[in-house]
C-alpha positions as CSV (number, residue, x, y, z in Angstrom):
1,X,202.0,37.8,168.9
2,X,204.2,38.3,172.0
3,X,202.5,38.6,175.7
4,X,203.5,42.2,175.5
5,X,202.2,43.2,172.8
6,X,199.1,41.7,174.1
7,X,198.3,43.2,177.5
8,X,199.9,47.0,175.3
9,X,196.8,46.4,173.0
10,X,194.6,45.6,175.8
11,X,195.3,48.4,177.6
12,X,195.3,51.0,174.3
13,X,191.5,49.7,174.3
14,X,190.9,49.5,177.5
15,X,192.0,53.1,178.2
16,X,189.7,54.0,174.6
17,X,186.8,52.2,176.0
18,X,187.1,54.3,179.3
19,X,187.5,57.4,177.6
20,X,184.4,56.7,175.3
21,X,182.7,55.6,178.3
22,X,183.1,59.3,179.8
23,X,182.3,61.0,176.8
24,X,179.3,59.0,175.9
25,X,178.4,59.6,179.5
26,X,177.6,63.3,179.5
27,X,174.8,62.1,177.3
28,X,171.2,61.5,179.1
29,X,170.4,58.0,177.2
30,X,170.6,54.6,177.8
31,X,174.2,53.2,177.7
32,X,172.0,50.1,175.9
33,X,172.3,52.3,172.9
34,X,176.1,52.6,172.6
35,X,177.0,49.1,172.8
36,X,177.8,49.0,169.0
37,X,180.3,52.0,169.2
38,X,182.1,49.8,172.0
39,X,182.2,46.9,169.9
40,X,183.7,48.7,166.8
41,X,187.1,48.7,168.8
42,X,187.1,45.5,170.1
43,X,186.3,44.0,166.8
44,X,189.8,46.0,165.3
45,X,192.1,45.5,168.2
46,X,191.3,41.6,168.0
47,X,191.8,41.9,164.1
48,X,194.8,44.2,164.5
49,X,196.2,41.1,166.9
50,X,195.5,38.5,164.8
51,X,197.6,39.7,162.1
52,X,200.3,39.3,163.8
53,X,199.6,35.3,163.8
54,X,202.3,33.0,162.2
55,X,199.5,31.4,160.6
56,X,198.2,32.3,157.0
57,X,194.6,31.8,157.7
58,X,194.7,33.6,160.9
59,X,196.3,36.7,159.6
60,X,193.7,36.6,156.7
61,X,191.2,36.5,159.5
62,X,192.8,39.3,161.1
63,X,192.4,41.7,158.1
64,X,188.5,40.4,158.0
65,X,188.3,41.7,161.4
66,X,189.3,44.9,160.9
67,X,188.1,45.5,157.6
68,X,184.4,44.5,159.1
69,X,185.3,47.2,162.0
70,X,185.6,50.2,159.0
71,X,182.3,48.6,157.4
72,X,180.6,48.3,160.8
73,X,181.2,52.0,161.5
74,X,180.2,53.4,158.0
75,X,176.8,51.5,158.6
76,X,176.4,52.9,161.8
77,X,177.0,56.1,160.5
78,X,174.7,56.1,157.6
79,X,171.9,54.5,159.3
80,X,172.4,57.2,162.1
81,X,171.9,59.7,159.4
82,X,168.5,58.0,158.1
83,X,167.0,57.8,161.2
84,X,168.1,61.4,162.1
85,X,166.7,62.4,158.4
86,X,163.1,60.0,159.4
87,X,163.0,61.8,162.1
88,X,163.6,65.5,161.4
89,X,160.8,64.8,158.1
90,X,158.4,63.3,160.6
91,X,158.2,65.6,163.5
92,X,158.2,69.1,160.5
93,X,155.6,67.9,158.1
């Protein structure tokens, strides 16, 4: 990977994370609570840079990283909509 392409993907997520940051803000929760969605792009940029490694084993590691982002959002997802489902069952019975 060259320098440029670096510091480009760091600013593509750093611009993301600031735009998330805004959005999430309008919300009246803890920002404790969002951590995980900030992670999930982190976790594919540094996947998405590692396969550009000269390296076998560090490209391979680059498509674990990313591949773990799409499974790390799915889970976050589905356990958002069991707790939301706990939830709505508990406070209507």
């Amino acid at each position: 990977m060259q320098a440029w392409q670096a510091v480009g993907e760091f600013v593509v997520v750093l611009i993301l994370m600031m735009l998330l940051n805004n959005f999430l803000s309008r919300f009246k929760t803890s920002r404790k609570s969002f951590y995980p969605i900030f992670f999930i792009p982190v976790l594919f940029s540094l996947g998405f840079g590692f396969r550009f490694g000269q390296s076998k084993d560090v490209v391979d590691f680059g498509f674990f990283l990313t591949e773990i982002s799409y499974l790390l959002t799915y889970l976050l997802f589905t356990a958002a909509l069991i707790l939301g489902q706990k939830k709505y069952w508990k406070t209507n019975q």
